[in-house]
N, C-alpha and C positions, 0 to 999 in steps of 0.2 A: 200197237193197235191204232187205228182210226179215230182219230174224237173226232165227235162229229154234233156234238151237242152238249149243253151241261150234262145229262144222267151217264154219258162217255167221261166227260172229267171225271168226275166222281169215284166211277168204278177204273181209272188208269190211277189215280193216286193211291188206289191197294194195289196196286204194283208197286209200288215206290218203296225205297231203301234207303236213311233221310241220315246220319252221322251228323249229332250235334256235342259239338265241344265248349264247354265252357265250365260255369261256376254252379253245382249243384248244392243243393242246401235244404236242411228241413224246416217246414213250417209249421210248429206248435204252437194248438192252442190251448184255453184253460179257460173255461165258460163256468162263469159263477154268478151269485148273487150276493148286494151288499147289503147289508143292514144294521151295520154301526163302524162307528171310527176306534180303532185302535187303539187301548189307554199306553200303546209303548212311544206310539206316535203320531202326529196325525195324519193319519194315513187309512183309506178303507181296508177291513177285513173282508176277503169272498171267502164264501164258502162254496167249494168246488161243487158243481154240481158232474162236469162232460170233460174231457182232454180226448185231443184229438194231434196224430200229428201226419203231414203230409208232404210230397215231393213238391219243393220249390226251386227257383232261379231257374235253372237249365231243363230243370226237370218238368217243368211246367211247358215249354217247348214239346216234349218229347207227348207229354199228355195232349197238349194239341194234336200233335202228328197222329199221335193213335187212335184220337178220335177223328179225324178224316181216311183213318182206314190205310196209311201209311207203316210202314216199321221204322221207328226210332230207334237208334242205337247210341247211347250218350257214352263221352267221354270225358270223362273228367278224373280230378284227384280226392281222394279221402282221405281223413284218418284214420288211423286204426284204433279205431276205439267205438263205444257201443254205441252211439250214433250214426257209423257206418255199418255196422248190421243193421241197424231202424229201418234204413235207408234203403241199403239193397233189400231186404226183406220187402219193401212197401212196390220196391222195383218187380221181383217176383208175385205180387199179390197180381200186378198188369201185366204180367208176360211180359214182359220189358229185360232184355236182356241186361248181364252186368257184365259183358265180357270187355268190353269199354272202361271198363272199372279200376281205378290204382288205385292202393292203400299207400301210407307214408306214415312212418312214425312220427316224423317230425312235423305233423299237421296235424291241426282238429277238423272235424266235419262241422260244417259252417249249420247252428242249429237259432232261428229266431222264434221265441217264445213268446207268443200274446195273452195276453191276462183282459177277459172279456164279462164286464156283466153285463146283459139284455143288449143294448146296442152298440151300449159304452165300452172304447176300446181306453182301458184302466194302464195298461202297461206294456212294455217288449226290451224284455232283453234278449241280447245277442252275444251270441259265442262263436268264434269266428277266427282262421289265419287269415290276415290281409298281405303277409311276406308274399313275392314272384314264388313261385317252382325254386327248389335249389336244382341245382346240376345233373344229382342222380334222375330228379323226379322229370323233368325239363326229355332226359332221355328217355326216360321210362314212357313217355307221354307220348314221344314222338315215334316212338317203334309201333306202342298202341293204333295212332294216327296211319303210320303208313301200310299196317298190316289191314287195314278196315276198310282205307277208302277204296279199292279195288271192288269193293263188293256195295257200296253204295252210289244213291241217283245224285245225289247231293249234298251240301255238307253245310251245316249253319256255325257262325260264330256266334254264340248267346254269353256277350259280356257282364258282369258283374263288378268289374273291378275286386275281387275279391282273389286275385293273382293266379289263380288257372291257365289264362292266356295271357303270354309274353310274348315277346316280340319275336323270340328265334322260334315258337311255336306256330305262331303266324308266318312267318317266312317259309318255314319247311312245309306246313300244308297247304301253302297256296303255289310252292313249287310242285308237289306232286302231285297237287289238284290239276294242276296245268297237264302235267304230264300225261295224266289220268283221262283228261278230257270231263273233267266233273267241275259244276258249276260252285262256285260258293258265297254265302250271301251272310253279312253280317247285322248282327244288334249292339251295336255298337256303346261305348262309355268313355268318361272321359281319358283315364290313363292309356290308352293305346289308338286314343282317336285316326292318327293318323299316321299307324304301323299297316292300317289295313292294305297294303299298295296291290294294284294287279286285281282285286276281285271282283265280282258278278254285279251285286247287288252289298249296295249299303245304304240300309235307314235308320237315319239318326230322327228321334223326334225333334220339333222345332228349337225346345231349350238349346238341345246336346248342339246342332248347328248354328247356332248364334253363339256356345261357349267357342266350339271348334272355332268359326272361323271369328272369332273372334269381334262379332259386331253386332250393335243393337239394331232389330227394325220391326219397325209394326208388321203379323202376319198377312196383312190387308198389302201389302206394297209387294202386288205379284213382280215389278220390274227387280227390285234388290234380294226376292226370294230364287228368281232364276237366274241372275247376276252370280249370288253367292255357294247358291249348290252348282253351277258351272265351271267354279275356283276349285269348288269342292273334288271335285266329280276329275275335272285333270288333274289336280294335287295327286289325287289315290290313281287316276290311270283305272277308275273305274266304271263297268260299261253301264253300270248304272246306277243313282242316286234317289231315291227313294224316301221321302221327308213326311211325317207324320201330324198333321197339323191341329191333333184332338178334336175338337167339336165344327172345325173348317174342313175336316176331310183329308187327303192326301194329294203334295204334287212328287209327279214321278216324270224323271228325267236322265236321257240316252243322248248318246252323239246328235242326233238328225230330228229326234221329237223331243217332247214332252208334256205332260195333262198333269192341268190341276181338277182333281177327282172329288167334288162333293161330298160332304158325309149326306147320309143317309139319314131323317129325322126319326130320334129314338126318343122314349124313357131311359133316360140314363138314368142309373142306380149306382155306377161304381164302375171307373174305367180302371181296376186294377186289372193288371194280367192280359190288358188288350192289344199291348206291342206285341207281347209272345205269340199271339193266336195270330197280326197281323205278320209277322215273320214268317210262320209257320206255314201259313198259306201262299205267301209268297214263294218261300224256297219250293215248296212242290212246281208252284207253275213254272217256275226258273228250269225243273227240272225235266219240265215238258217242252221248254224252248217255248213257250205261248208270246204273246204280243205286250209291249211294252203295260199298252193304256187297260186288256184285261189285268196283269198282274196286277196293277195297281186296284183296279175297282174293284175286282172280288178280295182282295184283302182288306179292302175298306169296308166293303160290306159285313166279313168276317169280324175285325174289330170292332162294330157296332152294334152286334147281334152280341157278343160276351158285354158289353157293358149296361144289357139292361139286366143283367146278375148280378145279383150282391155277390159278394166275395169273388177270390179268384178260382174262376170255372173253365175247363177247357170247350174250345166253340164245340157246337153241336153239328155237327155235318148233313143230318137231314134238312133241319132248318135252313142253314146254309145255301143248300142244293134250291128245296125249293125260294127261298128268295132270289135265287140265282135267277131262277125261272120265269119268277113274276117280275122279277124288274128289269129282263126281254136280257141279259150280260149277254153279249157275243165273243164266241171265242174267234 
């Protein structure tokens, strides 16, 4: 179809078929109230009042995507064990496919449990493999991968460190990515910083580029921030570099251009979950071949409309659209 306007973007990204692989994980909670300390220890007792558990890590992508009217398709690895029914179960509740889905004995499903009274975040523990893929799973994964990307627009890497993505995993789909003619765009962490070679789009927030490339600088020194995602950006042989700069906005950077893109003035309430909605929108327009300086501003916009949310929320796509509108975005 024609875009010919934002209410055209809009309705082309419920075309879109979006393949994101990474680290998926549940997010449990446990909403209580306290009102004495423990005689076993000193330590608060709650009394439960709510538990709640939800799709996290990758999964939270894929929620993005299907609230802009996209189809998600996640891949990633599970345990077999009853935290992977939770999971795919919670997947079903959203029409969200699990055909993306591996079990593995030798894995658990990565579960973070919070412990909440009224505001107060009291506790989290985590259960979790952090081991790579062993060999079987590593194949398993990759058969997955090359049977799916045929039938998608685009493909995200949504990193965790939490060993889903290795290196030969990355190598083999961004070989067939290529082959495929399918764009692919990463969120990158630190253990595979710079496995990513050959892809589309990679945005590291400002930390993760100052670990990668290994140097301190005020975010205010635009010469040393387009200095170092241009090391960055040949290093990976990627066509574009995408840098997240929390409450400064985003600079987005290709061969021939680059813009550093304003945030937009919020309430912020809580920038959890803002890179995922900022990916998420990215990868669609990656997927539409749009212009360097929009990708960058409508996902800027997109991250900054989730962080006047408490908790992590997937963006809202009408909102979206009409901010698109009132703040003149040209495609």
């Amino acid at each position: 179809m024609v875009i010919k306007g934002i209410p055209d973007l809009f309705k082309a990204f419920q075309k879109l078929k979006v393949l994101v692989i990474g680290d998926v994980m549940i997010d449990a909670y446990i909403w209580g109230t306290v009102s004495r300390i423990s005689p076993e220890a000193p330590v608060p007792v709650v009394n439960v009042k709510h538990r709640e558990k939800r799709m996290g890590g990758a999964a939270n992508v894929a929620l993005n995507l299907l609230s802009l009217g996209a189809e998600p398709i996640l891949c990633a690895v599970l345990g077999d064990d009853e935290e992977a029914d939770i999971f795919e179960s919670l997947l079903d509740k959203r029409k969200i496919t699990s055909k993306g889905i591996i079990r593995s004995k030798d894995r658990i499903t990565t579960i973070k449990e919070r412990v909440l009274s009224g505001s107060q975040h009291l506790l989290r523990v985590d259960s979790e493999s952090l081991d790579p893929l062993n060999k079987v799973e590593e194949s398993l994964l990759q058969e997955k991968i090359s049977e799916l990307i045929p039938e998608v627009d685009v493909i995200i890497f949504e990193d965790y460190d939490k060993g889903t993505i290795t290196s030969t995993i990355i190598k083999h789909t961004v070989k067939a990515a290529k082959l495929a003619k399918k764009p692919i765009v990463v969120d990158p962490k630190k253990n595979n910083f710079f496995e990513y070679e050959g892809v589309d789009l990679f945005k590291p927030n400002l930390k993760e580029l100052k670990e990668g490339m290994n140097v301190n600088f005020d975010h205010s020194d635009q010469a040393i921030l387009k200095t170092q995602t241009q090391l960055l950006r040949e290093r990976l042989s990627s066509k574009m570099v995408m840098t997240t700069l929390s409450e400064k906005g985003v600079y987005i950077q290709s061969e021939n251009e680059d813009f550093l893109i304003p945030a937009y003035k919020r309430s912020i309430s809580d920038v959890s979950g803002a890179g995922d909605t900022v990916i998420s929108i990215a990868a669609l327009c990656m997927a539409l071949n749009l212009k360097t300086d929009f990708v960058a501003t409508l996902s800027n916009l997109g991250g900054g409309i989730v962080c006047e949310e408490l908790g992590v929320v997937p963006i809202d796509a009408k909102k979206l659209e009409v901010e698109a509108i009132k703040h003149n975005l040209q495609l």
